[in-house]
VOGU-851189 format. One record per residue: x, z, y of N, C-alpha, C, O in turn; residue number from 0; residue in one letter. Coordinates in steps of 0.2 Angstrom, whole numbers, plus 2048, in hexadecimal, padded with zeros to 3 digits. Example, Ala and Ser with C-alpha at 12.3 -4.5 7.8 and 13.67 -1.06 7.14 Angstrom:
! VOGU-851189
((842, 827, 7E4), (83E, 827, 7EA), (842, 827, 7F0), (847, 82A, 7EF), 0, A) ((840, 823, 7F5), (844, 824, 7FB), (840, 827, 800), (843, 828, 806), 1, S) 
***
This chain:
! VOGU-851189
((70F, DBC, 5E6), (709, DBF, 5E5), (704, DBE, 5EB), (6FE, DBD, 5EA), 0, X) ((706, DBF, 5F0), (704, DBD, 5F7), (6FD, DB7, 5F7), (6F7, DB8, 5F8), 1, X) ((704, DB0, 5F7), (701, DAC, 5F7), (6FA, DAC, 5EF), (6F4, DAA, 5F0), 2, X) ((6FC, DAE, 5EA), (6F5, DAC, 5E7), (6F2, DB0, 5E9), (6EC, DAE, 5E7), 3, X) ((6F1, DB6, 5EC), (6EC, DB9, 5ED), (6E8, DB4, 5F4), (6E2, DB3, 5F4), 4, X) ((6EB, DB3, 5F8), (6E7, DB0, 5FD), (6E6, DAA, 5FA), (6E0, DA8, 5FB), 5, X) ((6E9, DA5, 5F5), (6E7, D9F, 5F4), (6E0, DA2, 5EF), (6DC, D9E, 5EF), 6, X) ((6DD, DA9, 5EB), (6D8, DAA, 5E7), (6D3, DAC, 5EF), (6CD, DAA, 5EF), 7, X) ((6D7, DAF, 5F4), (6D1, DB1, 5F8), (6CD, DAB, 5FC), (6C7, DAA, 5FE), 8, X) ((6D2, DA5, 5FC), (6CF, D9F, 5FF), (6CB, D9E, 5FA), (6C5, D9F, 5FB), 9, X) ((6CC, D9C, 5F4), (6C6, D9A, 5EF), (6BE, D9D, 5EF), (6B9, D9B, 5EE), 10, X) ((6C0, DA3, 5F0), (6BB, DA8, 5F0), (6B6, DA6, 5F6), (6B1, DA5, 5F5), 11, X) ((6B9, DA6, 5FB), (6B6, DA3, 604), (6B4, D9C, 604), (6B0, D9A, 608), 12, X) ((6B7, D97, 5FF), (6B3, D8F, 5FD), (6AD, D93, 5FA), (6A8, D93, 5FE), 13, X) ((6AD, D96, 5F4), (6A8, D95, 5EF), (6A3, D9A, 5F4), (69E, D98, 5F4), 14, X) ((6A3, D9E, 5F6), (69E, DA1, 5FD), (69D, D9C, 600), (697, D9A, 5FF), 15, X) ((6A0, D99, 602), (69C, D93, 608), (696, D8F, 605), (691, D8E, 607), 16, X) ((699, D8F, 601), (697, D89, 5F9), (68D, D8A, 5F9), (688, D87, 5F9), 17, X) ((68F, D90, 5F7), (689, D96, 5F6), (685, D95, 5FA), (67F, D96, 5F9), 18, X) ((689, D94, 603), (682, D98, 606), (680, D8F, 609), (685, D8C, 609), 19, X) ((67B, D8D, 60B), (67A, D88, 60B), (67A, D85, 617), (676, D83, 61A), 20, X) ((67F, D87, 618), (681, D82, 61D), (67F, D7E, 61F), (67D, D7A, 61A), 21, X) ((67F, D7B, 628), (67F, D75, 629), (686, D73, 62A), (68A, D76, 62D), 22, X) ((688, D6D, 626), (68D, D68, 629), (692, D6C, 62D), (697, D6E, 62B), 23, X) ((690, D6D, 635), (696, D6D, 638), (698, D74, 638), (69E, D76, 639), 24, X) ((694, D79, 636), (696, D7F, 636), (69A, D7F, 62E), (69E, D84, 62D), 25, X) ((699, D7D, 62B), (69E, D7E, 625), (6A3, D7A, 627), (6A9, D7B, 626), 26, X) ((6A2, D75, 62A), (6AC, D72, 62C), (6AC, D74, 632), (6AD, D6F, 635), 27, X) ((6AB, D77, 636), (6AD, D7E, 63A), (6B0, D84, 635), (6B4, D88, 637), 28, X) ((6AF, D85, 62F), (6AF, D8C, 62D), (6B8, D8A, 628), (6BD, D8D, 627), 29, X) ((6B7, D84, 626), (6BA, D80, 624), (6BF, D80, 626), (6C4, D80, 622), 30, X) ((6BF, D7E, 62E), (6C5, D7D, 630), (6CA, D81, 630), (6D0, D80, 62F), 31, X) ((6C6, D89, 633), (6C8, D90, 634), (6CC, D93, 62F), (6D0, D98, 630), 32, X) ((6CB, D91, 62A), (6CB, D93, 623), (6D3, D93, 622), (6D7, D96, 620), 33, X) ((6D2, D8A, 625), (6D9, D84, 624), (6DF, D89, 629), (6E5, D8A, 627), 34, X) ((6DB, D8A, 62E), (6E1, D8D, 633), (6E4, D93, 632), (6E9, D94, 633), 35, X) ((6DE, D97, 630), (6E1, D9F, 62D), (6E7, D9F, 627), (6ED, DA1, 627), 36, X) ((6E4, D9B, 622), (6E9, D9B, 61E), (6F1, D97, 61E), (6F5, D98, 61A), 37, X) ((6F0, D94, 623), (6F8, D90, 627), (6FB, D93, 62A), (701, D93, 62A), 38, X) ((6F6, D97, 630), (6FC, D9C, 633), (6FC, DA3, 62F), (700, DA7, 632), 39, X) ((6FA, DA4, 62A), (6FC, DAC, 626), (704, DAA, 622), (708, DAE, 621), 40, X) ((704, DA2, 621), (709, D9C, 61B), (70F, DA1, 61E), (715, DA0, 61D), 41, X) 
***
């Protein structure tokens, strides 16, 4: 249950980013961070 819950809270934090309209390097900065959090929680 774990994992889908974090795999729904990821979804939720794309479609936020999605939304708010960024420049380039800060959404793959946010992107990245996103990448890391959820690899070291795995």
């Amino acid at each position: 249950a774990a994992v889908t819950d974090l795999a729904r809270e990821e979804a939720v934090a794309v479609d936020a980013l999605e939304a708010v309209d960024l420049d380039p390097e800060t959404a793959e900065y946010l992107e990245e961070l996103a990448t890391f959090v959820a690899e070291r929680e795995r």
